[in-house]
C-alpha positions as CSV (number, residue, x, y, z in Angstrom):
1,X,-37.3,42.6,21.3
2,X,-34.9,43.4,23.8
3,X,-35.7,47.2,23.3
4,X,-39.3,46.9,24.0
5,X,-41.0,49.1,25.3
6,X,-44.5,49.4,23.8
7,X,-46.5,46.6,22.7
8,X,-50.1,47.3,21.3
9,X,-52.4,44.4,20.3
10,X,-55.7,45.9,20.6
11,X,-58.6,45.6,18.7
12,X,-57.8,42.2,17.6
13,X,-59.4,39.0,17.4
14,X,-56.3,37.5,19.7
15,X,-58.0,34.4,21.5
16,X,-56.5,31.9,24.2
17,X,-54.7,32.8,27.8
18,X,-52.1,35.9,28.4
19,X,-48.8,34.0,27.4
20,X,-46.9,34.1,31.3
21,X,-43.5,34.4,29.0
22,X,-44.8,37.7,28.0
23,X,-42.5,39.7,30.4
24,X,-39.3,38.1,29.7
25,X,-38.0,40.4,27.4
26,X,-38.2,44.0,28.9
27,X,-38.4,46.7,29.1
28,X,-42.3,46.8,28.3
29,X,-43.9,49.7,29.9
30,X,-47.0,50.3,28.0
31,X,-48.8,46.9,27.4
32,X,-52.4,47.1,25.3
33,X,-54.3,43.8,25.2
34,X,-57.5,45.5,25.3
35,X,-60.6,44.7,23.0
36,X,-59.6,41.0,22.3
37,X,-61.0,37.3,23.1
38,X,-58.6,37.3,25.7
39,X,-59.4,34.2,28.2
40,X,-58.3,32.7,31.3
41,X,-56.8,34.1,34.0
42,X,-54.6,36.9,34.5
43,X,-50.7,35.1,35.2
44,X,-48.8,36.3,37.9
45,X,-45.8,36.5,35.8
46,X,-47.0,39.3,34.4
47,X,-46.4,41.2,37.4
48,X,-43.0,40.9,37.0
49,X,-43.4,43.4,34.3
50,X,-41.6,45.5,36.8
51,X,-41.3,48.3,34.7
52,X,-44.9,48.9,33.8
53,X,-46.5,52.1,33.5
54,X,-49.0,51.5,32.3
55,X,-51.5,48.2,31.7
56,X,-54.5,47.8,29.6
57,X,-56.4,44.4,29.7
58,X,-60.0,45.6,29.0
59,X,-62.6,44.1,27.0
60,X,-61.3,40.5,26.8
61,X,-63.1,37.3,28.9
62,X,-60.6,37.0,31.6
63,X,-61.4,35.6,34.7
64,X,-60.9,35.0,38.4
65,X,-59.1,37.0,40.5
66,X,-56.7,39.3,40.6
67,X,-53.2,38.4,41.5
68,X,-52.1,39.5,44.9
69,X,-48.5,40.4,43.4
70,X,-50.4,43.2,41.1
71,X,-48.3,45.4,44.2
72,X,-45.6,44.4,42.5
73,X,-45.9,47.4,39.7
74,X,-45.0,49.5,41.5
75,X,-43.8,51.7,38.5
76,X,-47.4,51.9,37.1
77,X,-48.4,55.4,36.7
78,X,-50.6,55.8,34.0
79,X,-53.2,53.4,33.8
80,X,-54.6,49.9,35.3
81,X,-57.4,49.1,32.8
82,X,-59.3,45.9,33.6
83,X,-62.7,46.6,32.6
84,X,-65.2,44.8,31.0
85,X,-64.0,40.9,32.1
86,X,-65.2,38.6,34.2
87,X,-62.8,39.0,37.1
88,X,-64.2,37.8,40.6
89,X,-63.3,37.8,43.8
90,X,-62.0,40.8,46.2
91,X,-59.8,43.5,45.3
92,X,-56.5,42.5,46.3
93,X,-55.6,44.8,49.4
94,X,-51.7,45.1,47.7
95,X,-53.7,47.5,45.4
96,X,-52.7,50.0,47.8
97,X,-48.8,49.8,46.9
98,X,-49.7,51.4,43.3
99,X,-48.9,55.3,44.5
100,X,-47.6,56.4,41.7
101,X,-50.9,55.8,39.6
102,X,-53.4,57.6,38.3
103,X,-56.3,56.0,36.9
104,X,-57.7,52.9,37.4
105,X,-60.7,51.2,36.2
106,X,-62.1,47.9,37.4
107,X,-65.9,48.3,36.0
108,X,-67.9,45.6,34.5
109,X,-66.4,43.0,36.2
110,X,-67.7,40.7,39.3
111,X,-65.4,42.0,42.5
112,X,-67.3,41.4,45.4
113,X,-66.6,41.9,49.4
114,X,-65.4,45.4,50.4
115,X,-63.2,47.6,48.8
116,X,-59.9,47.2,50.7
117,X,-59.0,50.0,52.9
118,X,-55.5,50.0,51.5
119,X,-57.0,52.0,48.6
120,X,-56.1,55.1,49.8
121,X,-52.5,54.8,49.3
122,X,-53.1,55.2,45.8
123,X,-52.5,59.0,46.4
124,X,-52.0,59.7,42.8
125,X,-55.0,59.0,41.8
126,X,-57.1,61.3,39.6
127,X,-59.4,58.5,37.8
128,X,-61.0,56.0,39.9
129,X,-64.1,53.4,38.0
130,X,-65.2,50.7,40.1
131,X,-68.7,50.8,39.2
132,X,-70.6,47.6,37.9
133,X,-69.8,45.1,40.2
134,X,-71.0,43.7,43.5
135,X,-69.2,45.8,45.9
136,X,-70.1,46.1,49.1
137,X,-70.0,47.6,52.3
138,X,-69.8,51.4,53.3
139,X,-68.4,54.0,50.8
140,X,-64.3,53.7,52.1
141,X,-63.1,56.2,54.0
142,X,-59.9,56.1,53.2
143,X,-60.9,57.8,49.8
144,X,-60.5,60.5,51.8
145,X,-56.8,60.8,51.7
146,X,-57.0,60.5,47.8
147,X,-56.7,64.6,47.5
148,X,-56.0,64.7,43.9
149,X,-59.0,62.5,42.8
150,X,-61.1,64.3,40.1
151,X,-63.4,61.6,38.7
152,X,-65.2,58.6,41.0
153,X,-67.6,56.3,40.3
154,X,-68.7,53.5,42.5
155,X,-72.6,53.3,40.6
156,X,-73.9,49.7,40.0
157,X,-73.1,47.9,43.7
158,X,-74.4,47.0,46.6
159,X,-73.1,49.9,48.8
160,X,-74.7,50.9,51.6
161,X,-74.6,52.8,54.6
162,X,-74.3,57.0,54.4
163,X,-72.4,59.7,51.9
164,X,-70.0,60.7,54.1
165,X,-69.5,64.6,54.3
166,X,-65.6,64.3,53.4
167,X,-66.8,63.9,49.6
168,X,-67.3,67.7,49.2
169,X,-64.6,68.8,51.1
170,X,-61.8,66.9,48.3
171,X,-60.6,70.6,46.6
172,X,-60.9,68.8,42.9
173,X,-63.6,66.5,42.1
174,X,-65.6,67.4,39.5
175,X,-67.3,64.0,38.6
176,X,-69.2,61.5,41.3
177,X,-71.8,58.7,40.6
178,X,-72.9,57.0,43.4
179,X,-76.3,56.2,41.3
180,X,-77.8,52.6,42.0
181,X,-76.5,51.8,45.2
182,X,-78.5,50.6,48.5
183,X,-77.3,54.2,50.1
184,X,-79.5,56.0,52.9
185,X,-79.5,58.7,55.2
186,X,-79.2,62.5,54.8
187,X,-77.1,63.8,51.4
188,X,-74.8,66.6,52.3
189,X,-75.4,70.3,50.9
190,X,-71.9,72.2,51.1
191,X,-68.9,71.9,49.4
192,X,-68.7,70.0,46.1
193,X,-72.0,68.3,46.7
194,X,-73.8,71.9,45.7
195,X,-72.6,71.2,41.9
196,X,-73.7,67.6,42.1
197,X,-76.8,66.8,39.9
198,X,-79.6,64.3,40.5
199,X,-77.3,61.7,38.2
200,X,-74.7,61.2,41.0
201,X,-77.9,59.6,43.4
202,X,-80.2,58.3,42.0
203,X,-81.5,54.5,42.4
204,X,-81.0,54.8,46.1
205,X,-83.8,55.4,47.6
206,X,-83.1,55.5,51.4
207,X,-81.3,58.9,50.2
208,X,-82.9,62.6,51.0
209,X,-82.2,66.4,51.3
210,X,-79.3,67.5,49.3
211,X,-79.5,70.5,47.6
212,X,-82.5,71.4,45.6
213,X,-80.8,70.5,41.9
214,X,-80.7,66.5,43.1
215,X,-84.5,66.1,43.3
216,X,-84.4,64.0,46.2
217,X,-87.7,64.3,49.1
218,X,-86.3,66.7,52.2
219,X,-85.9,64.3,55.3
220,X,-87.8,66.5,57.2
221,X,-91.2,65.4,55.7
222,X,-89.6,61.7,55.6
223,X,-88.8,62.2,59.8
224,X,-92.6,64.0,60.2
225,X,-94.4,60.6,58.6
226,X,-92.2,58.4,61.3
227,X,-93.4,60.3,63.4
228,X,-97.3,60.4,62.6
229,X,-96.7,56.7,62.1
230,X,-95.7,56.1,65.1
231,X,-98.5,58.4,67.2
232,X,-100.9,56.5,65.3
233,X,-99.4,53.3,66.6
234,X,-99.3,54.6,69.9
235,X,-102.8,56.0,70.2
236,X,-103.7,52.2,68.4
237,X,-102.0,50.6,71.5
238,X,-103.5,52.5,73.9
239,X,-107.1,52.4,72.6
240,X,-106.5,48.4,72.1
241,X,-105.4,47.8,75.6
242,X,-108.1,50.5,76.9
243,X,-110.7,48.2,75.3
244,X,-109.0,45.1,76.8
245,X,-108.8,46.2,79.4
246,X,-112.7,46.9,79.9
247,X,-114.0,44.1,78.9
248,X,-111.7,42.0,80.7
249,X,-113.5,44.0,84.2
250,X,-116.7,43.7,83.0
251,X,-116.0,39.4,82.0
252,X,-114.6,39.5,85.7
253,X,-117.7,41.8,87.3
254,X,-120.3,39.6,84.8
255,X,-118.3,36.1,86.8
256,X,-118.8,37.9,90.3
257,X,-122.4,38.7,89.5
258,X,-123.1,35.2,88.8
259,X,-121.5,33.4,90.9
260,X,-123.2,35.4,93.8
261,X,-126.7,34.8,92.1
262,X,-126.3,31.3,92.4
263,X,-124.7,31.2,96.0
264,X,-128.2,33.8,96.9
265,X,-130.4,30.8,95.1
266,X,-128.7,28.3,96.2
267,X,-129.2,29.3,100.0
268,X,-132.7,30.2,99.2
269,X,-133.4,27.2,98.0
270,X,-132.2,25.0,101.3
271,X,-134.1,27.8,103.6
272,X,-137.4,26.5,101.4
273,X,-136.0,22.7,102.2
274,X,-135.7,23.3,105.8
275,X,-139.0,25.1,106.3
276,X,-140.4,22.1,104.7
277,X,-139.3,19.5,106.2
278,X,-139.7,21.8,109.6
């Protein structure tokens, strides 16, 4: 074992936790654990696995978080496959020490909170999967600095906010799915965005303009009916508190009226007392 350096175990029906012991006989530096009954959570000895490059863990049951020490393979440049688990929680910000990688692939999981901003110093990155989950939070800006990234899909989460304009300015994506997402605002036309299809939006449906090959409604027409909405509303107002207005001098012209009727009667009425009694 001591000359280790590939263990594949996938496709199995391997049940029970990831045994912590696992990296005490190295070098391993492609581990496949994938498509098992894997359960448990994922032990923070396996980080010391220094010598990783790459690690696949996907398709088992594993659960809670992440460790915080997954910085600690620092040699991974493959592939960090955890996919299809139930893994919870944020995604640890020491995600950002993995610069040597290249794909990674968190779908189908249950990260929540925002993606941390450390994830642009993943600069290596060409594959980046992060859809399925319950992210949050604008799209992260620090993608940005991600220059080499050719494939990203944040569909399936709760991100909202605008598509920033950066997106079709990075010189190699070819694939972007932003689909089903609680995204608003104004799509961009130039750059890469001009080869996007409909596919890469849809299921937000704050979103408009683009170019003409994503379907979505031009904002113009969407700006127009705000603003016949609100004429409407004004003219509403004004005829509301026009009417209000009215009645409230004719109530207050009606109270004058009577109240000098009866003061006219009234004296009236002792002149025809006195003349009496004179």
């Amino acid at each position: 074992m001591t000359n280790l350096g590939l263990l594949n175990l996938c496709n199995n029906l391997i049940s029970g936790s990831i045994p912590p012991s696992l990296c005490n006989s190295p070098p391993l530096r492609y581990l496949y654990l994938s498509y098992n009954r894997l359960s448990g959570k994922i032990p923070t000895e396996l980080t010391q696995c220094s010598l990783l490059l790459l690690l696949d863990l996907s398709h088992n049951r594993l659960q809670g978080r992440v460790p915080s020490q997954i910085g600690l393979l620092s040699n991974l440049a493959l592939s960090l496959n955890l996919s299809n688990n139930n893994l919870a929680g944020q995604i640890p910000e020491t995600i950002g020490k993995l610069v040597q990688l290249e794909a990674i692939d968190l779908s189908k999981n249950n990260f929540s909170g925002v993606v941390p901003s450390s994830i642009g110093g993943c600069i290596s990155l060409e594959y980046l999967n992060f859809s399925s989950n319950m992210l949050q939070g604008p799209l992260p800006e620090s993608l940005k600095r991600i220059t080499d990234l050719k494939s990203l899909d944040l569909s399936y989460n709760q991100f909202n906010g605008t598509i920033p304009a950066w997106i079709g300015v990075m010189k190699v994506i070819t694939t972007l799915n932003l689909s089903y997402n609680r995204l608003s605002g104004e799509v961009p036309k130039t750059g890469k965005f001009e080869n996007f299809s409909s596919s890469s939006f849809i299921g937000n449906v704050g979103l408009c303009g683009g170019s003409s090959k994503m379907g979505l409604h031009p904002c113009d027409i969407q700006h127009k009916k705000h603003k016949i909405n609100k004429k409407a509303l004004f003219v509403v107002l004004v005829v509301i508190l026009g009417c209000s207005f009215f009645l409230l001098v004719a109530i207050v012209i009606r109270l004058l009226f009577f109240k000098k009727s009866s003061t006219e009667e009234e004296s009236a009425m002792l002149s025809s007392i006195s003349d009496t009694h004179g």
